[in-house]
C-alpha positions, 0 to 999 in steps of 0.5 A, a space after each residue: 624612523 625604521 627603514 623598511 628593508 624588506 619590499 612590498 611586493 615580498 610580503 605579497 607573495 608570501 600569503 599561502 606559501 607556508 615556506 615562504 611565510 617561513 622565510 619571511 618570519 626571518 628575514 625580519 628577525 634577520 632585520 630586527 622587525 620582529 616586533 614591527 607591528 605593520 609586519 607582524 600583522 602581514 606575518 600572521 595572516 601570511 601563516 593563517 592563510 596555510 592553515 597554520 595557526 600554531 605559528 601566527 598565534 605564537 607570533 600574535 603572543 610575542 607582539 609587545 603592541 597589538 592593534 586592532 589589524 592584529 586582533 582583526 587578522 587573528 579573528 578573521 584567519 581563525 573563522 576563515 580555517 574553520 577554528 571557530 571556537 578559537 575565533 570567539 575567544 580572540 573576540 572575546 579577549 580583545 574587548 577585554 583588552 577595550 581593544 574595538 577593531 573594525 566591523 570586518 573583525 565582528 563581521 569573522 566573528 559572526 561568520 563563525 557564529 552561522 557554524 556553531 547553530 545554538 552556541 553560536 546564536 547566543 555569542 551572535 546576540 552578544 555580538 549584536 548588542 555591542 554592535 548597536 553600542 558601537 554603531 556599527 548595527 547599521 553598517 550594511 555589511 555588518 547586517 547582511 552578516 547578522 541576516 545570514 548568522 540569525 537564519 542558519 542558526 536555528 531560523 530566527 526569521 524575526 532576529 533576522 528581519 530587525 537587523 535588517 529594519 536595522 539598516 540605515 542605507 541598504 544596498 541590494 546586498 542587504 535585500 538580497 539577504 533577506 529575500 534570501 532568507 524568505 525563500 529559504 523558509 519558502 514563503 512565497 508571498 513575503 519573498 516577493 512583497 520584499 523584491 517589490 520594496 526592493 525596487 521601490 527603494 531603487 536598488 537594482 536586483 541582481 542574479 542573486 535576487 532573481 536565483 531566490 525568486 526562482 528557488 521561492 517558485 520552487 519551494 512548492 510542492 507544485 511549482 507555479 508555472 504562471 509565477 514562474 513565466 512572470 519572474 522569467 519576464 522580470 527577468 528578461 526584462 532586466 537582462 538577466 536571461 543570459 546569465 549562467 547562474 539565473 538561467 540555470 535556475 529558470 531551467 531547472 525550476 521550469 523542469 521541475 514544475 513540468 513545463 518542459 517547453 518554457 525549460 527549452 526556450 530558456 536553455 536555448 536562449 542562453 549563451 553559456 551553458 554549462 553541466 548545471 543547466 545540462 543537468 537541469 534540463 535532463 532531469 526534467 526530461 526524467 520526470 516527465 518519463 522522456 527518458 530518450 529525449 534525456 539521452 537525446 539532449 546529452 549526446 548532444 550536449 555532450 561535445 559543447 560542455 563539460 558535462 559533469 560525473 552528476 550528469 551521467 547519473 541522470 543520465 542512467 535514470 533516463 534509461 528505466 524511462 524507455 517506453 522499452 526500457 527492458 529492452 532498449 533502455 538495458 542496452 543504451 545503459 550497458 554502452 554507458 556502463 562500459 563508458 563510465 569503466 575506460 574513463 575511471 568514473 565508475 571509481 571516481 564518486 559512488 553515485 556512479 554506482 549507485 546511479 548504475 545498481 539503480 538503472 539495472 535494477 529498474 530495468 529488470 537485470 537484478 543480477 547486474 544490480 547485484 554484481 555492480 553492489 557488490 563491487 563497490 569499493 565504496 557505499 553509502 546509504 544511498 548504494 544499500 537504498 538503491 539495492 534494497 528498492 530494486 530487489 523490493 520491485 523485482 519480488 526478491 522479498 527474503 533478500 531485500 530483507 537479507 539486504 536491510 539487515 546487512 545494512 544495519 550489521 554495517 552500522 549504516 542508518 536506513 534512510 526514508 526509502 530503505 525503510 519503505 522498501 523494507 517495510 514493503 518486502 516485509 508485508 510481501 512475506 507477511 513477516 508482521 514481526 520483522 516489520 513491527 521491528 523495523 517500525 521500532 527502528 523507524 521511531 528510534 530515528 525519528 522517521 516513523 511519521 514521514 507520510 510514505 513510512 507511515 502508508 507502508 507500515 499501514 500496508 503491512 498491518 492492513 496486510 498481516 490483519 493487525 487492523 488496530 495497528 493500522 488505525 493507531 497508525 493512521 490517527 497518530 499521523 501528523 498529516 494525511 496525503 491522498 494514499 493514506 486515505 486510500 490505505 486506511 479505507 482499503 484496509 478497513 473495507 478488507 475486513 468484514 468487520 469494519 465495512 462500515 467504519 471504511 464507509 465512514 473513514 471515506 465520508 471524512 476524506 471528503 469532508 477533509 476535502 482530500 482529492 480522490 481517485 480510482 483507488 479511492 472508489 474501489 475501495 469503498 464500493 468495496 465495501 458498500 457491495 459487502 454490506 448491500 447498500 445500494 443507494 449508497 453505491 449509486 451515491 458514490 457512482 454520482 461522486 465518481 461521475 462529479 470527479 470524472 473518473 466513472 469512464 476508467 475501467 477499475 472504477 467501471 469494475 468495481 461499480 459492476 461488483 459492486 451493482 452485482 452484489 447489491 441485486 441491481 442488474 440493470 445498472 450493471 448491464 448498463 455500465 457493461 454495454 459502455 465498456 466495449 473496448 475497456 473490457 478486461 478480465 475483472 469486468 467479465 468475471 465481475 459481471 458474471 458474479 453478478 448473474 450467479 449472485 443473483 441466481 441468474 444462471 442462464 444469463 451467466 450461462 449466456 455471457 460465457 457461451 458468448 465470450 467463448 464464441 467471440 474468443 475471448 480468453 477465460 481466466 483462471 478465476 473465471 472458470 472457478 467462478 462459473 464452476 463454483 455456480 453450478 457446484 450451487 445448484 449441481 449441475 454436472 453436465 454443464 459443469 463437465 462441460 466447462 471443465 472440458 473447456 479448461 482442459 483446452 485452455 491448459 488451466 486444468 492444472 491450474 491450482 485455482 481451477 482445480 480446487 473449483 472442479 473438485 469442489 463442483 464435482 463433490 456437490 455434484 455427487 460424484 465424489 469418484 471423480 473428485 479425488 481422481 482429480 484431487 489425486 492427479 493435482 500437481 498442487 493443492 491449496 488449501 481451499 483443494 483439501 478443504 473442498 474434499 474433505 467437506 465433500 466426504 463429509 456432505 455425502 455421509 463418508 466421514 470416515 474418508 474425510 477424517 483419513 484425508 485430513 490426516 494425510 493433509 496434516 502428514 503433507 505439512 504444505 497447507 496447515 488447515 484453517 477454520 473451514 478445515 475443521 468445519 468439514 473435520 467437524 462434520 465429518 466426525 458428526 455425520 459418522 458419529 464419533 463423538 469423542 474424535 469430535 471433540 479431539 478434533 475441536 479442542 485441537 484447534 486453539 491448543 496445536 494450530 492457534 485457531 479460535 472456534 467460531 460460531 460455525 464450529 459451536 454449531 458442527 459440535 452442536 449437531 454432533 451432540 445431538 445426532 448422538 442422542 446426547 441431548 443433556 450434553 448438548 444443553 450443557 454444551 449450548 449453556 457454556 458457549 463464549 457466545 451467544 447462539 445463532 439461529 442454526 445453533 437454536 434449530 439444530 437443538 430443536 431438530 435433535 428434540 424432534 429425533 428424541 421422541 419427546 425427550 427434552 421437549 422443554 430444550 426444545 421449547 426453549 430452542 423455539 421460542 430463541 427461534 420465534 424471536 431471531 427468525 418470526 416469520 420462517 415457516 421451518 421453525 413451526 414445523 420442527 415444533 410441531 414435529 417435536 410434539 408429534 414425535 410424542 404423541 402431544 397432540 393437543 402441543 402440536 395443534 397449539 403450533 399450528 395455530 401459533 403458525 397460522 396467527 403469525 401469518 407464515 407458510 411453509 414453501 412446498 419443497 421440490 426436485 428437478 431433474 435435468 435431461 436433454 429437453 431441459 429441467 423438469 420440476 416436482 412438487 410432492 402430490 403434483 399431477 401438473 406434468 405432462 406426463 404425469 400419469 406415465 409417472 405414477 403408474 411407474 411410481 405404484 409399481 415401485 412402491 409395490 417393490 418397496 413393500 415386497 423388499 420389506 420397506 415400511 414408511 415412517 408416518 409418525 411426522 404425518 397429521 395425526 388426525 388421518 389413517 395410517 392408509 392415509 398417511 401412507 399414501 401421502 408419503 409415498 407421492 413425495 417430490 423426490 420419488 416422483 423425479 425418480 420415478 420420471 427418470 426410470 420411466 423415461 429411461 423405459 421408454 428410450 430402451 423401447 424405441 431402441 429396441 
């Protein structure tokens, strides 16, 4: 027998001392057991525990007899060092070898299974079998290990559940695997069916039991708080409540489902803490938005624990959560930002970094954000997430950009939120082509179809008006949350186009039975109030009621819009009466909309006056909205009268007003006044060009608006759009110049990429025919890429009715297209008739008059109104219902007589043929507008006299 010279206790102490197992390794060759199995066996594992593996497998090789200890310590050893690969192959040479170790060699090997995913579960279910073979499948430890190896290698839940059914005597290990493994697929049901066969079997859970009972709670999107009160009763119960490990759960999961009293009364009845159940407590405090109770519960935690680097991150996030958090919360961060700098975290782990980019960006300090970025020593995607979200948010668009396209030249991969922010400085830009490039990243990554990228990439579509990739987008997603319902309705109701198809998008959000909100039903009342439909809004207004929203002030507005706009005063005047204290802007300017869009005029009138005798502010939009009313119906004095108020509000330079003032002055007729307050602009919008120049060219000055849109075009700031050249168009129709006309038109598709729309055909059209150029004109209507409209159609016949008989069957057929778009507008009749008078076909026109009187329509009376001090006085043509109707026609006889001495002689040939030219005359020489003229003059007589 060899006596053994080297002591126990030596053998011991060399484990993990690489020096020592070095020492060891000659002392037995020294003593001739260099060969001694029981010392080879202690050899090996002394140098796999340092980590060298060259020497204990050189060592394993010169053994003249291995056992199975030897085979087990080299398999062990190797998966303990992570050299899994090796560990497989020493399993797999052993049973070559018919050498069957212990379960606690196979237990190593499946160990290094769990790290080798997809290869790893193939060697596992080879393993598995030649445990059943040796019956060691029903060894507790054995299975526990299977358990685990089956569920981190690809979640084979089922594998996993049969080594568990496997188990002969199962110990509350073997439970707790399986539980384990339920809570981390997140089923609920099933993880709490086991705790309860757990304690029928009589095995006591323990802290690991509970610890995934908690995380089970917690796998939900919203954690149930009456489970969660029930599993911390259980666990009280089992004296569990004190434990560190459980207690920290219960707080962190009470936390994170917003129960933050149950949180408390657990972190208070514990008596350990450490910086865990610190953190998890804060954390719920953050999301909840008590940013100062987090930073409360720190300082005084701060001197019972060791808090951890984690926990001064979470402590910077508390800050953007001060109710004055660019104030209070700024400060409070820069005393943490100079703390973390004299201790040395800001340089111990980038999330400080990242945690301090993050709480200045938040607050609204971006210079600071930046400076700290571009300090770092180190970053992560985390650090250019937290910089390009803060920029995003603070409206630096172009250097969130500049930021994300950094990132990539550093070859770092944008996660979830950069995209997001990316996409979103993206849709801010209206920069479509580098957001449809970042789209193609996110695919690339697989990340295209998480939920939030997808809602910002339909934003940017809806935004950029690509409305086919918006839908694309919405229909190739997995699953819908409530905002991209909101997305897809809003950016359909945004386009005039698909209003019905946003009715419709909305109707199948119910029927999904998504959840609704304000956004919801702004969006779609939206569109129901564009396409008039009244019952439908009042339908909606019902569903707004059921989900207890009616009584916020955006859903409030968009119902008065919407009421406004589908003729339904009475409900709008309802809604507005509720809303005393909820009244903002929107709500006044909506129902003021309403009133003009209704032709109310003096009820709108009325709430302006009122809002500014109450002192209510107008804004901006405001006064462009009560200008644009009386620019409809030209009223200058009152509409000067507003513009005063602007001046002493400070918003007369206001681009928005501005544009609105030139607009109402020019429909006013005051087109002096317009380009003086056009000149004096210190900054002009398109919608400022667009109105002076359809201005000029309303009041015949076509010249003037074609030299203003040269200078538009010279200024380079506001490239023109399609109303642009509906006023370019008129300009050039009014003046007669034909071929500019056409340079004009065809400029739009070939130097500014814009499509003529119908209103275009329809300037080309009456600059055809205001030239006399009628065969043109027919040719022109013939190749339209679309059909023509009922102001196409009445042009041509209007240009006919010019022609003195000239192309009457181009008339005719414009008035049969009439006859058939518009059968009961009395207009249409009249211009045919004219058309045939215009002739001399006489026979022609009775046979209009006829067709008029079989369709039952009539001609309403056209009429002028004069606006004086005592209020608006109106004419019809013949009228003699005025008061002062005899004053007026003496005036009007007297003027007539002037007209004739001057040479002035009146065109009869649209008269009724069949009367004398006397006849016809005198008709003629009562019409409405030389009555409202004559009025005036008379007036004007009678105030000079009293003054005089």
């Amino acid at each position: 027998m060899t006596k053994c010279v080297v002591p126990l206790s030596f053998v011991q102490s060399c484990i993990g001392h690489r020096g020592a197992a070095k020492l060891f390794h000659s002392r037995l060759y020294k003593n001739g057991l260099e060969k001694d199995v029981y010392f080879c066996n202690n050899l090996i594992n002394a140098y796999l525990e340092t980590g060298d593996s060259v020497s204990a497998r050189k060592v394993f090789d010169e053994m003249p007899l291995r056992n199975c200890v030897s085979w087990a310590c080299v398999v062990s050893g190797y998966s303990r060092n992570g050299e899994h690969k090796e560990a497989l192959v020493f399993l797999r040479d052993m049973v070559k070898e018919g050498v069957f170790s212990n379960q606690y060699a196979f237990v190593s090997a499946l160990r290094a299974c769990q790290e080798l995913d997809s290869v790893g579960i193939l060697f596992g279910r080879q393993i598995h079998g030649l445990l059943f073979k040796l019956s060691y499948a029903v060894d507790a430890v054995v299975s526990n290990v299977l358990i685990s190896m089956y569920w981190k290698c690809g979640g084979s839940l089922g594998y996993a559940l049969r080594a568990f059914d496997d188990i002969q005597v199962k110990n509350s290990v073997s439970w707790n695997s399986i539980i384990s493994v339920y809570s981390q697929t997140g089923d609920q049901r099933f993880a709490f069916k086991m705790f309860s066969s757990m304690q029928c079997d009589g095995s006591r859970p323990t802290e690991y039991t509970f610890g995934s009972l908690v995380t089970t709670a917690c796998s939900l999107t919203e954690p149930d708080v009456r489970l969660l009160e029930q599993i911390m009763c259980t666990i009280q119960k089992s004296g569990f409540l004190t434990d560190l490990f459980v207690g920290s759960g219960l707080v962190s999961a009470f936390a994170k489902s917003g129960s933050l009293s149950y949180a408390r009364k657990v972190f208070n009845q514990m008596e350990t803490r450490n910086a865990v159940t610190l953190n998890g407590l804060m954390v719920g405090l953050v999301r909840q938005k008590w940013g100062e109770e987090a930073t409360k519960l720190f300082m005084d935690m701060n001197s019972m624990i060791d808090v951890s680097p984690e926990s001064y991150v979470i402590l910077l996030s508390s800050f953007p959560e001060y109710s004055l958090a660019e104030q209070v919360g700024l400060i409070k961060g820069r005393e943490v930002h100079g703390h973390v700098i004299t201790t040395g975290l800001v340089d111990f782990m980038v999330g400080i970094g990242n945690g301090l980019v993050n709480m200045y960006a938040k607050c609204g300090s971006i210079a600071d954000a930046r400076r700290i970025f571009c300090f770092m020593t180190e970053k992560d995607s985390v650090s250019w997430n937290s910089m390009i979200t803060g920029l995003d948010q603070n409206g630096y668009f172009l250097e969130a950009v500049e930021h994300y396209q950094s990132m990539r030249r550093h070859e770092i991969l944008p996660g979830i939120f950069t995209l997001i922010s990316s996409i979103s400085s993206c849709a801010s830009l209206n920069w479509a082509k580098l957001g449809q490039q970042i789209h193609g990243e996110g695919l690339k990554l697989g990340i295209d179809l998480n939920v939030s990228v997808s809602n910002a990439l339909m934003t940017l579509y809806a935004e950029t008006g690509y409305l086919n990739e918006c839908r694309k987008i919405f229909s190739s997603m997995p699953e819908h949350d409530q905002v991209s319902w909101n997305s897809i309705i809003g950016a359909l109701a945004s386009s005039e186009r698909s209003l019905p198809e946003a009715v419709a998008c909305f109707l199948n959000a119910l029927r999904a039975g998504q959840k609704l909100n304000r956004i919801t039903f702004s969006s779609v009342l939206s569109a129901v109030s564009s396409l008039s439909f009244g019952e439908l809004g009042k339908q909606i207004h019902g569903l707004a009621l059921k989900y207890n929203i009616v009584d916020e002030a955006t859903t409030e507005n968009a119902l008065i819009a919407c009421y406004g706009k589908c003729g339904e005063m009475d409900g709008c005047e309802k809604i507005f009466s509720r809303m005393s204290e909820r009244r903002d802007d929107v709500t006044w300017n909506s129902m003021i909309s309403g009133y003009i869009h209704n032709e109310l005029l003096a009820k709108a009138l009325d709430l302006v006056w009122f809002m500014l005798q109450t002192g209510q502010r107008l804004d901006s939009f405001m006064y462009a909205t009560v200008l644009s009313a009386f620019a409809s119906v030209a009223t200058l004095e009152r509409g000067m009268e507003v513009h005063a108020c602007s001046v002493r509000a400070c918003l007369d330079s206001d681009v928005v007003v501005g544009s609105a003032l030139v607009d109402m002055y020019s429909k006013c007729g005051r087109l002096d006044y317009a380009l003086r307050f056009f000149n004096t602009m210190p900054v002009r919008n398109s919608y400022s060009w667009n109105s002076m120049i359809s201005g000029f060219a309303r009041h015949g000055q076509g010249e003037e608006a074609l030299k203003l849109f040269a200078n538009m075009k010279l200024d380079g700031q506001t490239p023109p759009d399609h109303v642009t050249f509906v006023g370019v168009l008129s300009a050039c129709s009014h003046a007669g110049l034909l071929e500019e006309g056409f340079k004009h038109f065809e400029s739009m598709s070939d130097s500014y990429g814009l499509v003529p729309r119908i209103e275009h055909f329809s300037c080309m059209a009456d600059l055809l025919g205001r030239a006399g150029e009628l065969d043109k004109l027919e040719d022109f209507i013939n190749k339209m890429p679309m059909k023509p409209n009922v102001l196409i159609w009445r042009t041509v016949l209007g240009a006919c009715c010019r022609a003195n008989g000239r192309k009457a069957e181009l008339g005719k057929k414009a008035a049969e297209m009439l006859f058939q778009l518009e059968p009961e507008n009395a207009v249409n009749y009249v211009l045919l008739g004219n058309m045939y008078a215009a002739g001399g076909r006489w026979e022609d026109l009775v046979k209009a008059r006829k067709k008029m009187k079989d369709a039952d329509v009539k001609k309403e009376a056209g009429y002028s109104w004069v606006t004086m001090k005592d209020g608006v006085h109106m004419f019809v043509a013949g009228d003699k219902s005025h008061p002062d109707a005899d004053v007026i026609y003496k005036k009007l006889k007297e003027l007539n007589r002037k007209m004739r001495d001057a040479g002035y002689v009146p065109q009869t040939g649209f008269a009724l043929y069949d009367l004398e030219q006397e006849n016809k005359e005198e008709i003629l020489s009562y019409h409405s507008e030389k009555l409202a003229v004559a009025f005036v003059l008379a007036a004007q007589g009678a105030l000079r006299c009293q003054s005089e």
